[in-house]
N, C-alpha and C positions, 0 to 999 in steps of 0.2 A: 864175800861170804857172810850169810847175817847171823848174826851173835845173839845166845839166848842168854841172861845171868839171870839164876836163882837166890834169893834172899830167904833163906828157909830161920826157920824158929824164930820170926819176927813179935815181936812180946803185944806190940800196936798195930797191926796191917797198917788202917785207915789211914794213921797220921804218918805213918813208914810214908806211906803213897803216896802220899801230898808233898812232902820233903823231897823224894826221889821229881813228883812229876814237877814240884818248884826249881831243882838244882837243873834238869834237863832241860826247861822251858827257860829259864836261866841263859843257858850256857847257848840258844838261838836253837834246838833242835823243836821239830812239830813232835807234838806228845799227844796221844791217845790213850785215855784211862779206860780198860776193859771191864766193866762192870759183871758181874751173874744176870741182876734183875732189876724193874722201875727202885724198888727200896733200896737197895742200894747204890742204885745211881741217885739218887736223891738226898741220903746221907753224905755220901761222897760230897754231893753239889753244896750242901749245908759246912760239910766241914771242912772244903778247901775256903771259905769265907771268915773261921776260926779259928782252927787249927794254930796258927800264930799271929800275935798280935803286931808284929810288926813286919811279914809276908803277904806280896800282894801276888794272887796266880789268877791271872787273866783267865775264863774258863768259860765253856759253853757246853749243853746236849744237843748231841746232835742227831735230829730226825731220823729214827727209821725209815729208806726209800728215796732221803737223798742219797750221791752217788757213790760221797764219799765222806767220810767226819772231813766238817771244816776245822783241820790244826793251822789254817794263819795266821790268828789271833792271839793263841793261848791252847791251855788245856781243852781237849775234846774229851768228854764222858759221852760215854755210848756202851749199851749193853743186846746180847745177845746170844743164843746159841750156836753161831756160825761167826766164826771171823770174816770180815768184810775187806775187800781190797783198799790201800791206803797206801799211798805217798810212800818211795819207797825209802825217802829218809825220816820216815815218823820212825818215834823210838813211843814204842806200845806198852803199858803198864799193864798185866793180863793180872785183874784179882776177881776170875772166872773161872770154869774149868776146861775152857775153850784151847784149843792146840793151835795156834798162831801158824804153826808150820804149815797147816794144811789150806790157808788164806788164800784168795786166788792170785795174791802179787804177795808173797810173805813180805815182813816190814826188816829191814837192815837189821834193827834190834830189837828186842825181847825183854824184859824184866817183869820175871816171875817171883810174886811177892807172897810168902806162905808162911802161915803161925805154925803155933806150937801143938796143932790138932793132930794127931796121928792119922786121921784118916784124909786130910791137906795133904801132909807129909806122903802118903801111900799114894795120891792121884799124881803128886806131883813128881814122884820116882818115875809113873809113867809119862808124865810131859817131858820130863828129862831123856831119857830115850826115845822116843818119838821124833822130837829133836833134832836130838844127834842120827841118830837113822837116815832124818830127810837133809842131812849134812850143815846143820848149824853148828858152830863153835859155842861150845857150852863151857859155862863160867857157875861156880859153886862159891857162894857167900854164907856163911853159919855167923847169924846174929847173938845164937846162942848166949846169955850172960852177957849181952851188950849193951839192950836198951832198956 
């Protein structure tokens, strides 16, 4: 069954995601960073390079109309308004407002990464149900006062 976990009231997104997609890429799983837009996939691409000075995250963008993000190597960054079919052991970083759920091969796992915006906060009460609805195991993390 694939698993979604929320990260809500995150203080940092960007560098949350880079941590999260270094500890996953890490641990041997294919990682897929879900972008909104080119800007932000392009920040993203600049600050898994910085982010820490002594973190290396292997990382690529991967073409719109290939077939699938290449995660063999490292981090995929890839953005869009449609989640795209992927490997069904990629573990998928969504900081989009895209519903994973609704993918045409949902991915095993989900990590949904949301600040402290109330209107994040209000989209992602709806990805959270959406979710669970399409029978994911849904996991709740409150960064709140953490980072």
């Amino acid at each position: 069954m694939p698993t979604t976990t929320f990260y809500t009231h995150v203080a940092d997104v960007p560098v949350f995601a880079c941590r999260l997609a270094h500890k996953a890429w890490s641990s041997g799983s294919r990682v897929l960073l879900w972008l909104e837009d080119e800007g932000e996939l392009n920040r993203m691409d600049a600050l898994l390079w910085t982010y820490e000075a002594s973190a290396f995250v292997p990382h690529g963008i991967w073409q719109q109309g290939a077939a699938q993000p290449d995660t063999h190597s490292g981090v995929a960054l890839a953005c869009g308004d449609t989640p795209v079919a992927v490997a069904a052991d990629t573990v998928v970083l969504n900081l989009a407002d895209a519903y994973w759920c609704d993918a045409p091969q949902p991915p095993a796992r989900v990590l949904e990464i949301i600040g402290n915006n109330l209107d994040e906060l209000a989209a992602a009460r709806n990805r959270f149900r959406a979710y669970r609805e399409a029978g994911f195991t849904v996991e709740h993390h409150s960064r709140e006062g953490k980072d």
